[in-house]
N, C-alpha and C positions, 0 to 999 in steps of 0.2 A: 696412545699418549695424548696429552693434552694439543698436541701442534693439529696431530688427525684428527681428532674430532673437534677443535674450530674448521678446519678444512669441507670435512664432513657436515658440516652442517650451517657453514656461512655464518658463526658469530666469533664475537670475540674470546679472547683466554678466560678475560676476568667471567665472562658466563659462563664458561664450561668448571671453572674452578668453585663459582658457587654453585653450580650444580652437583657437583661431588660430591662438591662439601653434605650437599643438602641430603644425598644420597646418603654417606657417612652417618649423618647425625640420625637417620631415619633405620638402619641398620643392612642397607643392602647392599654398601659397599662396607672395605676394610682396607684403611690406610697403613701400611708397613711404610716404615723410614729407610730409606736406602734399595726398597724392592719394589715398589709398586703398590698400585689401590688393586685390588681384587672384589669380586662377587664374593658375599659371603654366602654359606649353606641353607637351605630352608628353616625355619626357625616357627618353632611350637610356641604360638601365644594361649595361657589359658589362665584363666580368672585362681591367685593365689589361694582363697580358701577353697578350691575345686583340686579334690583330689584326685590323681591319675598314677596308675600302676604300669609296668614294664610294656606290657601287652598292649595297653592301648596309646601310648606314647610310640611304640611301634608303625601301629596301624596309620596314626597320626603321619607319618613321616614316610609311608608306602613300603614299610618294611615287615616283612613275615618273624615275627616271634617265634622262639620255640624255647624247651626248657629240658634237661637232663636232670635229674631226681640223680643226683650222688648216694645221699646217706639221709634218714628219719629213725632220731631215734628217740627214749627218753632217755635224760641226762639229771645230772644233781647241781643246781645252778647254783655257780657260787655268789659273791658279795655285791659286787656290781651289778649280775644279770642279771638278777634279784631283786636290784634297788631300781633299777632301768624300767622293769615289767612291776612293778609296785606289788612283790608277792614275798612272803617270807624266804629267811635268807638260807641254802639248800632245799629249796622247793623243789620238786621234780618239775621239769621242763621240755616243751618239745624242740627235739632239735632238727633241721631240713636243710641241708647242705645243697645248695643247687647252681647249672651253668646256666647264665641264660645266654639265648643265641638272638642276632639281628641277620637275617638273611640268609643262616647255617653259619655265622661266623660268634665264635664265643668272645662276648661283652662282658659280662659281667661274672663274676666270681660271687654267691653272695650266701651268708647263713643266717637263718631266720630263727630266732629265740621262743614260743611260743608257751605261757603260761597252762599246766594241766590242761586245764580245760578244753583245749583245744587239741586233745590226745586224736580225736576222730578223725585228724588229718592223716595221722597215720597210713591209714588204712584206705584211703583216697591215691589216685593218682594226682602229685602235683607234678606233674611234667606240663601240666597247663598253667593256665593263670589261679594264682593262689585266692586271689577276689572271687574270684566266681565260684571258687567249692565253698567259702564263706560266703557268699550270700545265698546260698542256697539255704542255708541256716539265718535267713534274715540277717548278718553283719556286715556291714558296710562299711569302709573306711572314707573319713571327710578328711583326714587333715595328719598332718606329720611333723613334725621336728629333726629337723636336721643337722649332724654335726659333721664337716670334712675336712678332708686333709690330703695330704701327699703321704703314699706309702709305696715300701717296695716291694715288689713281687716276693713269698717265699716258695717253695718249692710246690707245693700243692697249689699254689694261683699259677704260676708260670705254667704250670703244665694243665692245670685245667685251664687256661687262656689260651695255652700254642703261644706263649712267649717267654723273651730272655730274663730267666732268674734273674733277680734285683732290679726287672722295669721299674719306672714309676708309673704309679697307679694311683688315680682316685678314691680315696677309704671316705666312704659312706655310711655315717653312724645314724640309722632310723628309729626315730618312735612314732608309732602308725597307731590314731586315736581313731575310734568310731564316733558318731555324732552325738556322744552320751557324755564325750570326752575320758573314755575307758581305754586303757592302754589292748590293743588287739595283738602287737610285735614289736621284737626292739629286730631289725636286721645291719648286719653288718656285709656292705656292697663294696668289693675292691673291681674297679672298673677300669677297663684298659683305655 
């Protein structure tokens, strides 16, 4: 509390209060009304047109990555996943239904749209990080477009999550450009 640490430290309120504050505005603490300041969690600063995928956002934060390969198939893309990936409308497309894991615990729910071209994945293991079988082939991804929202769990996220049908989840709508500004994937991330 405020009273211990003037105590603790031989100054007045009013300094321990702009200290907080100064903490607050700087991101290390987090003020709740009615419950307390708290330590907030470690927090990833990284330059916005620098782009960073699952795995190394991970690494970043001392956590082991890992990835479950569901289903890779091709599929008949309809109107939107078409218009998303700038390719004609029923184009054949790849599709890569995958868990991702942060320390063996399932995060993310996520399905990755991938234009023809990119059939070669197929045939790859992506239980790793998807960047790195593409750069293998020289593609690099710089930058994304994001759209989110609140969604609820349906039976296939809840269960590949290990959570209760109808949680709310973080729906992540991605368009993941290379440095060419060429569409590489639109992916769709429901995140616990």
């Amino acid at each position: 509390s405020e009273i211990e640490l003037t105590k603790m430290y031989d100054v007045s309120r009013i300094t321990i209060r702009n200290a907080l504050s100064e903490l607050v505005e700087n991101g290390f603490l987090t003020r709740w009304q009615g419950k307390g300041t708290f330590v907030t969690g470690a927090k990833i600063e990284k330059n916005i047109s620098d782009f960073m995928g699952f795995t190394e956002t991970c690494e970043l934060r001392g956590l082991k990555a890992s990835t479950y390969t569901i289903s890779k198939n091709i599929i008949s893309g309809n109107e939107r996943m078409c218009s998303n990936l700038q390719v004609p409308v029923e184009s054949d497309l790849v599709s890569i239904e995958r868990v991702r894991y942060a320390d063996d615990i399932p995060v993310i729910h996520e399905t990755i749209f991938l234009s023809d071209d990119y059939s070669f994945l197929l045939d790859e293991d992506t239980n790793n990080s998807l960047y790195i079988l593409l750069a293998k082939k020289a593609i690099y991804p710089s930058s994304a477009k994001k759209q989110m929202e609140v969604c609820y769990a349906n039976k296939v996220e809840s269960e590949a999550l290990s959570i209760p049908l109808f949680s709310a989840l973080l729906l992540i709508i991605d368009q993941v450009f290379d440095n060419q500004g060429n569409i590489i994937h639109v992916s769709k991330q429901a995140i616990r």
